[in-house]
N, C-alpha and C positions, 0 to 999 in steps of 0.2 A: 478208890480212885477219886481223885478231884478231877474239878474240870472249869478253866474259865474262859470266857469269850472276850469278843471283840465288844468294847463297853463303847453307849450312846456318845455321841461325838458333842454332847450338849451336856457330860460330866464333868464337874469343875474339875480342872487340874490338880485342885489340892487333896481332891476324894481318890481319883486316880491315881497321887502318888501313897496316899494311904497305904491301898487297895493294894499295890504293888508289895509297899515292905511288909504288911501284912503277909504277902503269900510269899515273900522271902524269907521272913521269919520262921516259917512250918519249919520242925522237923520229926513229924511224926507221923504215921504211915498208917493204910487205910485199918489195920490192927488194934492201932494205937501204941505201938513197939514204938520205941527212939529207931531215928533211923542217921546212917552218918555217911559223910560224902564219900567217892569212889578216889582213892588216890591214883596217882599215877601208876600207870603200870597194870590196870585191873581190867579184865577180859570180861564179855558177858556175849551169851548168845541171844539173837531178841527177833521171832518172828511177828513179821507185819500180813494178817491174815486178810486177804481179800473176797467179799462177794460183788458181782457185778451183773446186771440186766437180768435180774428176777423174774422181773415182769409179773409180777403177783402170784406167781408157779409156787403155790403154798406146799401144795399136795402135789405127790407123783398120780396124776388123773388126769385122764385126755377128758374134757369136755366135749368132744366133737365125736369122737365116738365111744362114748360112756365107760370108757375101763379105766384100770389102772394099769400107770406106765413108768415102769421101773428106771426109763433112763433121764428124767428130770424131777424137779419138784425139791424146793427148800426140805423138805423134809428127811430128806437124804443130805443136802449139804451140810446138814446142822451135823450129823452122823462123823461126816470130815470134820469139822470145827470142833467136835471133843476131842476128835483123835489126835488131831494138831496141838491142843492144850494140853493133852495129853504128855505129847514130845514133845515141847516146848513152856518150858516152866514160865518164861516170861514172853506174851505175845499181847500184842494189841488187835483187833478185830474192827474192820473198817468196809462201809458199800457204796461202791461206784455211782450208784444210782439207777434209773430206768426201774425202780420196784414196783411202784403204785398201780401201773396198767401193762393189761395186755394177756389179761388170761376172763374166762369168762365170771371167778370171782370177784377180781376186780370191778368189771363192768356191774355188774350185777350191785355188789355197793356202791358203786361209786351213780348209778343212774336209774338203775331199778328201784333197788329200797335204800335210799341214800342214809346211811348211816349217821345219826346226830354227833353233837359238837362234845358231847361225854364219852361215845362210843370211841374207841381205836378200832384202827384199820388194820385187818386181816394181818394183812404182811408185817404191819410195825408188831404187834402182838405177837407171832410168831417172831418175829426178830429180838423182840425185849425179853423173851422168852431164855434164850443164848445170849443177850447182853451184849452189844456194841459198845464201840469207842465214841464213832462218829461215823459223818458218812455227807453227802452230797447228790443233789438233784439232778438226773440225765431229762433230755428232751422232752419223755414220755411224762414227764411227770405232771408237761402242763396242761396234756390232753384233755382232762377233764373241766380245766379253764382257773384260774389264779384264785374265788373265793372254795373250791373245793382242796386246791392243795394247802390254802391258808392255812384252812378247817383242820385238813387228817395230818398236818406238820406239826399243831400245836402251835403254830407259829405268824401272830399279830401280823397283817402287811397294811402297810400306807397304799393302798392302790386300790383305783374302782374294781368295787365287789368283795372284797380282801376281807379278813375276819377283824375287827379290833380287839375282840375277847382272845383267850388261851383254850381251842379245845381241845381233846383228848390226842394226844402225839408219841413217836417214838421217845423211849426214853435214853436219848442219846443226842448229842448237840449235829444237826441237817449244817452245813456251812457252806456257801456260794457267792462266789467274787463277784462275778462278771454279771451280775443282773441284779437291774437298779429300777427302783421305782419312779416312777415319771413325774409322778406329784411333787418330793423332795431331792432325789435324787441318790438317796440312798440303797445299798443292799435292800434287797426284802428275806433275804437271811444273811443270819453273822459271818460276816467274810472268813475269817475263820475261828480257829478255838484252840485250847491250849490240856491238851488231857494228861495226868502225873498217874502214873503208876511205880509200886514199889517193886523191884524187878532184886535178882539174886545176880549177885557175880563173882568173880574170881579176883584175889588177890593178887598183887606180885607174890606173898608170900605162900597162893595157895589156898587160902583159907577164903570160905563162902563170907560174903557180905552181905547184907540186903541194903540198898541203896534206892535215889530216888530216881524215875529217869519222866521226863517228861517230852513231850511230842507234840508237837504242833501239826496242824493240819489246816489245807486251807483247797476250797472245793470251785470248780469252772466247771458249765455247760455247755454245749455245742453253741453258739451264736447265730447260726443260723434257726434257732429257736421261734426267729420275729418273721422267718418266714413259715414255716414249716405250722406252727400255731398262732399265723397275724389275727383270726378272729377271735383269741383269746387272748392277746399278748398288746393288738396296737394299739398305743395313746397309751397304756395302762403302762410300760414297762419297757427300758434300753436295754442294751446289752455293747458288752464290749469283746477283745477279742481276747483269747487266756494269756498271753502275752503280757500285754498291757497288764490286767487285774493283777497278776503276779508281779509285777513292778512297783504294781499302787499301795499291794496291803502287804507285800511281806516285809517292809521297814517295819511296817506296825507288830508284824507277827514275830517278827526279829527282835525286837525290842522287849519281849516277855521271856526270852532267852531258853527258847527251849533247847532240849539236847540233840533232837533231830524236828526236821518239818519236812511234813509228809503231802506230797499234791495228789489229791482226789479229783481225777478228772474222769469226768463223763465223756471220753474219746481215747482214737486210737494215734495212728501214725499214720503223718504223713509228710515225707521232703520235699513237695514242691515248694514253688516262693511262700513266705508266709505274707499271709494277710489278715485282718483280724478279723474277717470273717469266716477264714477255717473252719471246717467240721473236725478236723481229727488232727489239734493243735502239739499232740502230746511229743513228737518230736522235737518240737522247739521249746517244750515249754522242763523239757529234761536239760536245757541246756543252760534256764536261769539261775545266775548264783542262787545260794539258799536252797534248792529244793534237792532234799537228801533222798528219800524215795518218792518214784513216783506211781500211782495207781492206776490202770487205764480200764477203760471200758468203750460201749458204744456199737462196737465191728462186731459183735459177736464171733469174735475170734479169740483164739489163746494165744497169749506171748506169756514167756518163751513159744517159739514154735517154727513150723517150718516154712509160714505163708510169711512170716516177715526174712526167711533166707535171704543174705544175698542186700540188705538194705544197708544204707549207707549208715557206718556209726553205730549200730546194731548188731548186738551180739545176741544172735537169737537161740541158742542153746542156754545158755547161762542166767541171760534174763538181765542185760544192759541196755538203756538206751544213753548215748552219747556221753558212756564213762557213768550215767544214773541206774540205778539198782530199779527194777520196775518188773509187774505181773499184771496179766490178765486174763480174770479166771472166769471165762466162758458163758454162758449164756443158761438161763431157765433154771437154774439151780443145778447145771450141770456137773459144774465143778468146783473148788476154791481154789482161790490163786493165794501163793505162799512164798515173801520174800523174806530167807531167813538170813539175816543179818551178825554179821563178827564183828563185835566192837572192840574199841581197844581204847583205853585214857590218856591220854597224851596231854599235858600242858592245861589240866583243867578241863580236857574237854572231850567228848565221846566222839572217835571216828568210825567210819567204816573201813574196816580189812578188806577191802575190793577182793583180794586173789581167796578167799575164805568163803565170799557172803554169794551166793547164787540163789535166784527165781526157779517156781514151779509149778505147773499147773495139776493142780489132784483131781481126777474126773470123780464121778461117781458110779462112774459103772466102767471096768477094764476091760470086759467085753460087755456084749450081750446080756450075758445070759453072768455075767460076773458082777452084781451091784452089791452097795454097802446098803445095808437094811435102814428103813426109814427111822427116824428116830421118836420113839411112841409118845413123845409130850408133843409133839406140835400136832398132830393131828385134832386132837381134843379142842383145840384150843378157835380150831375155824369151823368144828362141827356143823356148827347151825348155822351157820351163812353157807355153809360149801353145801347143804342136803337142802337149802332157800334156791341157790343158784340152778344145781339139778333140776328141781323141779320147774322153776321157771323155763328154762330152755329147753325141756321137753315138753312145753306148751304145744300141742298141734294146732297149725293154721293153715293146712290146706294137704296136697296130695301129688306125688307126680309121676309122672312115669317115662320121666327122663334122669340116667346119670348126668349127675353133675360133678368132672372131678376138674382135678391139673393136673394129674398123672403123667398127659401128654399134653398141657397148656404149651411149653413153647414151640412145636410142632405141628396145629396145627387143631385140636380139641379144643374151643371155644367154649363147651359147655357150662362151665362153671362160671366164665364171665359174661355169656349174651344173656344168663337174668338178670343180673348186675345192671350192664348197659341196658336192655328194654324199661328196666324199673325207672332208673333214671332218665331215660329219654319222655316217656311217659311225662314223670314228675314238671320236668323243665318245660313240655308241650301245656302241660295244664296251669303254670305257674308263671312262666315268663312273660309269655303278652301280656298281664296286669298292670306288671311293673316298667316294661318297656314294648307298649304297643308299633312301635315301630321292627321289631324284629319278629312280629306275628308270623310273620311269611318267609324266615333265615331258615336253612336247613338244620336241623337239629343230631349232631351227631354224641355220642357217647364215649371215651374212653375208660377204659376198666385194667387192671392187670391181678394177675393172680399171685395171693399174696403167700404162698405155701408152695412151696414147689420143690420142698423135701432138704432143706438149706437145716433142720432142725433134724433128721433126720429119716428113715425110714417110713415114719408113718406120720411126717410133716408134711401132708398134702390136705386139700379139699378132697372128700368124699361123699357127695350127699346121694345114696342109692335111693332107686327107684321104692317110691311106699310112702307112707308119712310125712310130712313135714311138718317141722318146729320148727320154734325159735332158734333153737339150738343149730337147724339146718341154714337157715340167714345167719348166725354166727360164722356158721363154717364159712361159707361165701363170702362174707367179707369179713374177714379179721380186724380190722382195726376202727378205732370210735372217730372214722373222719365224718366232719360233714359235706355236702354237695355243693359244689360251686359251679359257675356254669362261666366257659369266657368266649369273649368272640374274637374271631381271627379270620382268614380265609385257607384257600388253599393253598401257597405255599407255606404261611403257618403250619396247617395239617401235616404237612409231607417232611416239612423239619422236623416236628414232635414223630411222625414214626418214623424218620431216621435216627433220633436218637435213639428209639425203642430200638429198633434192628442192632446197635451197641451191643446187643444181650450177645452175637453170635461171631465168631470166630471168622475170619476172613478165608474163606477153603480154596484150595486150589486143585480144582476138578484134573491134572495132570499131573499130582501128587499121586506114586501109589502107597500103599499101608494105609492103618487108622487113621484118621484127623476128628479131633473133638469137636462136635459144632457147636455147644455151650460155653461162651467165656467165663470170664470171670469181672472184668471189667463192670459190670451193668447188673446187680442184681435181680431177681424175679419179680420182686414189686414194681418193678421201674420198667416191665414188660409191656406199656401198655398197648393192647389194643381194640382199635377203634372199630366199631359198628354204626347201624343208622343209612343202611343204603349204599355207604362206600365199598370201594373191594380195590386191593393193591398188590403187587408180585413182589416179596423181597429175594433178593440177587444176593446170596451170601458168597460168593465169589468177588461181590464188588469189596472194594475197601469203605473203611465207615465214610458216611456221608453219602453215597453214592449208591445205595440199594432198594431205592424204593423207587418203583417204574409201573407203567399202566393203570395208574391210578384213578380210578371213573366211581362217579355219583351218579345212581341210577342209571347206569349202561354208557354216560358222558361221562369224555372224559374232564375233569377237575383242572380249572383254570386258576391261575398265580394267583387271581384278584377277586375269585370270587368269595364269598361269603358266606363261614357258616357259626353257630355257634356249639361249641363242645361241653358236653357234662362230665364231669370229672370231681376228684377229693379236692377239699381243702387244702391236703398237701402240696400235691401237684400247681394246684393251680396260683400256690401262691410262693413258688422257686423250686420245690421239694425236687430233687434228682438232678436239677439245675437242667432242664430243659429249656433249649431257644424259645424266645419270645412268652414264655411264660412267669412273671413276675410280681402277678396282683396287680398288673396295672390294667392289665384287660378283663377284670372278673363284670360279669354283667347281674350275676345273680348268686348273693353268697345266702344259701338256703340255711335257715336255723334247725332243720331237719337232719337226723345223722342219716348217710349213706345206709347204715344197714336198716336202720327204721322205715326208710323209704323202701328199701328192697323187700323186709318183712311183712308190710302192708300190700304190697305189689302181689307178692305170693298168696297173701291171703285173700287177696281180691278176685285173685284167679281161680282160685279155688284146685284146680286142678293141670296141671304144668303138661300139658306137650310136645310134640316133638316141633310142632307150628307153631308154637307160642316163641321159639328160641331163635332168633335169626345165626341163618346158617353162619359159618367161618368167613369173616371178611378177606382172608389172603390165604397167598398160597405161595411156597419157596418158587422160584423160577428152576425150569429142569436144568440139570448140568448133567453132562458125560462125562461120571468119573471114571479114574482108574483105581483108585482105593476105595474103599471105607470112612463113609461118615457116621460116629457114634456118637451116644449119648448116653446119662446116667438119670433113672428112674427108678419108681419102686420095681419089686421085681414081681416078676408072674403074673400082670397087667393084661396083656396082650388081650387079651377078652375087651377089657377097654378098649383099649386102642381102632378093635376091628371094631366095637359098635357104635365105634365115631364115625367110622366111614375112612379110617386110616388103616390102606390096605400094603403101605409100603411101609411099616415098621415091622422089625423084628429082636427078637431076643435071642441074643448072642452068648453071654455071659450074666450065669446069677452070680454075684459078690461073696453067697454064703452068710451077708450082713442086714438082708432086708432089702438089700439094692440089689440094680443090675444093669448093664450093658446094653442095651439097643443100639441096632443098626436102620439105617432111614436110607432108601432107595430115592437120592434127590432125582431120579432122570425121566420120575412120571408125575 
């Protein structure tokens, strides 16, 4: 394989054209065979294999509750990736991004025992392991803040904090358009890259060739980046919208004449208006001249599939968007996505056989109890940080003798998030009036949302049972490495932020008779939040959005338009994340350098021992309705034990799925 990039904007033009006829001139292949051009008329098959939102899921192992777990974990998808190479004599291998966080190995290197500038990170090491093309940076990747992704990219940045040396990186070219350093104004990775491999194909006459075929690649991040991580992101770094970048570099990437160019986006689809602040630009960005296939990630969803049916320009069986060949292969290492390509030589040049070339999503487990076995080199390879990780997160620090899940969070079981909210309330009580004595005496409320609520599957909830507590157990409670922000608003601020949260739920109509879902789809669970600190609110899912939150009282009064309180909340939230009203970083009064779950693991350990008085009770409750049908919902199954020793006496279980799930029915009329 060769592979060349986007070269320094301050190379003389004469080195440049060197450089060029130099890699014009090759004809000899990574062998070292002669290799000779494709005439007209020559067929070749060519899969473009995709991984996308790792999240560090090295291993099939639930950190949270100490096993192993058959239906994720790279270690299985590597499993697909031979099989695929397998059937596909000529394929390229390429990741969306979202790899670096989000499993408890990650954290653990990236903030426990942070890994030096020689060391490779977990996930690239398993990835170099199977050999990449290329690949591109999703959201997640800046969580740990720009001089830690400098570090584990291998890759120099002009930006406060940024690495100037080269330390230890994937060995495969990282490429990213649309994020630009604030100091020059450049990329802080190579927009994109140019990878040649020697690929086999078919004659007009029949007879095998091996020829050269080269692929460009050129990678976008969500833009909303500058909200979602502004305390690691602002002053240091712009962004633009993928639109745009894709106008700016593909002249440039055009101009090294690859035979296809490939967009690595870290996002999904979406048709509304564009703007270049889009989250999930990939529809629009399937429609720029130039971009032959395109790669999506982000939704943790699969396309091909059936959640994008039904959309516009979308051919979601086949794996089209807007006449563009495109996959997205799922989340956690759950599956690869595989778009396999008919080419044909026409006039010099390699097209795609549209009626031929079809997308696919390959899980890793076809059922249950149906998984590809893991693949036995990559485990070796993260041994010692994965049995570091372990041990650390079964650190004990303290005791309780309260369940804490989300089994039942959007219903109505708080538990998992009123330690969340007291820790923080706590923190912000002990912390704020230093910094802004004038809000000594502002009521201090909490919002929290539960970040598991079974969207990964069956045994994707918070579980922290009654006994022990570790680290491991503040892991589970909050998933992800935000830190605490705190902003001030009043109450009708408040009552906007939990009408947005009430989004989560279906609009019912109590004179429907049959099933009605009360879970949309709309608002996922993270974006659940609710609020504690003394308030208590009725939400009315009969009303339509906007309009469901009523009775709203602080300390037994009820909460007036103008009065004033301040809320604790993530850095995401608070600074755009879910695009919540009036929340935008311009009201942050206290952006704490403290992570959310550090603050929470200290909280527990203070306590020493968790009760049932330590937890403030559930702030709301649905408003009764008199239905005539069935309102359901989907949880793990055979629960119901939870459920009652929440004090939730109007749920039941209806249907088990036979999948780990099941059916609940909720008695809104008490």
């Amino acid at each position: 394989m060769r592979l060349s990039q986007a070269l320094p904007r301050a190379l003389a033009p004469s080195v440049l054209a060197l450089a060029l006829l130099a890699g014009c001139a090759t004809q000899t292949g990574m062998s070292g065979h002669h290799v000779t051009m494709a005439p007209d008329g020559s067929k070749a098959e060519v899969a473009i294999l995709e991984t996308t939102d790792i999240h560090s899921n090295v291993l099939s192992y639930d950190y949270y509750k100490v096993k192993q777990d058959s239906s994720l974990g790279y270690e299985r998808t590597a499993t697909l990736i031979r099989q695929a190479r397998q059937q596909f004599a000529n394929n390229f291998l390429f990741d969306s991004g979202d790899t670096i966080q989000g499993s408890v190995l990650a954290d653990y290197q990236a903030q426990v025992q942070k890994i030096g500038c020689r060391e490779e990170l977990g996930i690239y090491r398993a990835m170099d392991s199977i050999g990449y093309d290329g690949g591109t940076a999703g959201n997640h990747e800046f969580n740990y803040g720009l001089g830690f992704l400098s570090q584990v990219t291998g890759t120099p940045m002009n930006v406060d904090g940024g690495h100037s040396d080269r330390c230890a990186g994937p060995h495969f070219p990282l490429v990213l358009s649309n994020v630009y350093s604030a100091r020059d104004g450049r990329p802080i990775f190579k927009p994109w890259a140019v990878v040649e491999k020697n690929i086999t194909v078919t004659g007009p006459d029949g007879k095998a060739r091996t020829v050269p075929l080269k692929v460009g690649i050129i990678g976008f991040t969500p833009p909303p980046i500058m909200e979602w991580d502004k305390q690691n992101l602002a002053g240091k770094v712009t962004v633009t919208g993928v639109v745009e970048a894709a106008n700016k570099y593909l002249p440039e990437l055009k101009a090294q004449h690859p035979d296809l160019i490939v967009g690595v986006l870290h996002g999904g689809l979406n048709t509304d208006t564009y703007t270049s602040e889009m989250e999930n630009g990939g529809w629009y960005l399937a429609a720029v001249p130039g971009i032959d296939v395109l790669l999506l990630g982000h939704s943790h969803t699969e396309f091909p599939g059936p959640h994008y049916e039904g959309m516009k320009e979308v051919d979601a069986k086949r794996g089209f968007v807007r006449g563009t060949p495109a996959v997205m292969g799922g989340f956690f290492g759950k599956d690869l996505g595989v778009v396999d390509l008919a080419l044909e030589r026409k006039d010099g040049h390699w097209m795609i056989d549209k009626d031929k070339t079809h997308s696919e999503v390959r899980p890793i487990c076809k059922s249950k109890t149906d998984c590809v076995p893991a693949d036995p080199t990559i485990a070796p390879l993260v041994a010692q940080a994965h049995e570091a990780a372990v041990a650390y997160v079964n650190t004990p620090i303290g005791e309780s003798h309260v369940r804490m899940s989300s089994y039942f969070a959007d219903v109505g079981n708080m538990t998992a998030l009123a330690a969340v909210n007291a820790a923080q309330r706590d923190y912000v009580a002990s912390e704020l009036p230093h910094l802004h004595p004038e809000l000594a005496h502002v009521p201090v409320l909490s919002a929290a949302a539960a970040f598991r609520t079974g969207f990964g599957g069956p045994d994707d909830f918070t579980d922290v049972e009654p006994g022990a507590i570790t680290l491991r157990s503040a892991a589970d409670l909050y998933f992800y490495p935000n830190t605490l922000n705190v902003v001030k608003t009043d109450g009708a601020g408040v009552k906007a932020w939990l009408e947005k949260s009430a989004e989560r739920f279906n609009q019912i109509d109590p004179s429907k008779p049959g099933e009605q879902e009360l879970i949309g789809k709309s608002l996922p669970g993270y974006n659940f939040d609710q609020i504690q600190g003394g308030l208590h609110y009725v939400i009315d899912v009969s009303k339509p959005v906007g309009q469901r939150i009523s009775h709203m009282t602080y300390n037994g009064k009820p909460v007036k338009p103008g009065q004033v309180f301040v809320v604790a909340t993530n850095n995401y939230r608070a600074s755009g994340g879910g695009n919540f009203p009036g929340l935008n970083g311009s009201n942050i009064v206290l952006a704490a350098p403290d992570g959310a779950r550090e603050i929470l693991a200290r909280w527990l350990q203070q306590h020493k021992t968790i009760e049932r008085k330590d937890l403030e009770a559930t702030s709301w409750h649905f408003a009764p309705l008199k239905m005539h049908g069935v309102v359901v919902f989907r949880t793990a199954a055979n629960k119901i034990d939870v459920a009652r020793e929440a004090g939730l006496t109007n749920i039941s279980q209806v249907k088990d799925n036979g999948d780990g799930t099941a059916i609940y029915a909720i008695n809104l009329s008490h």
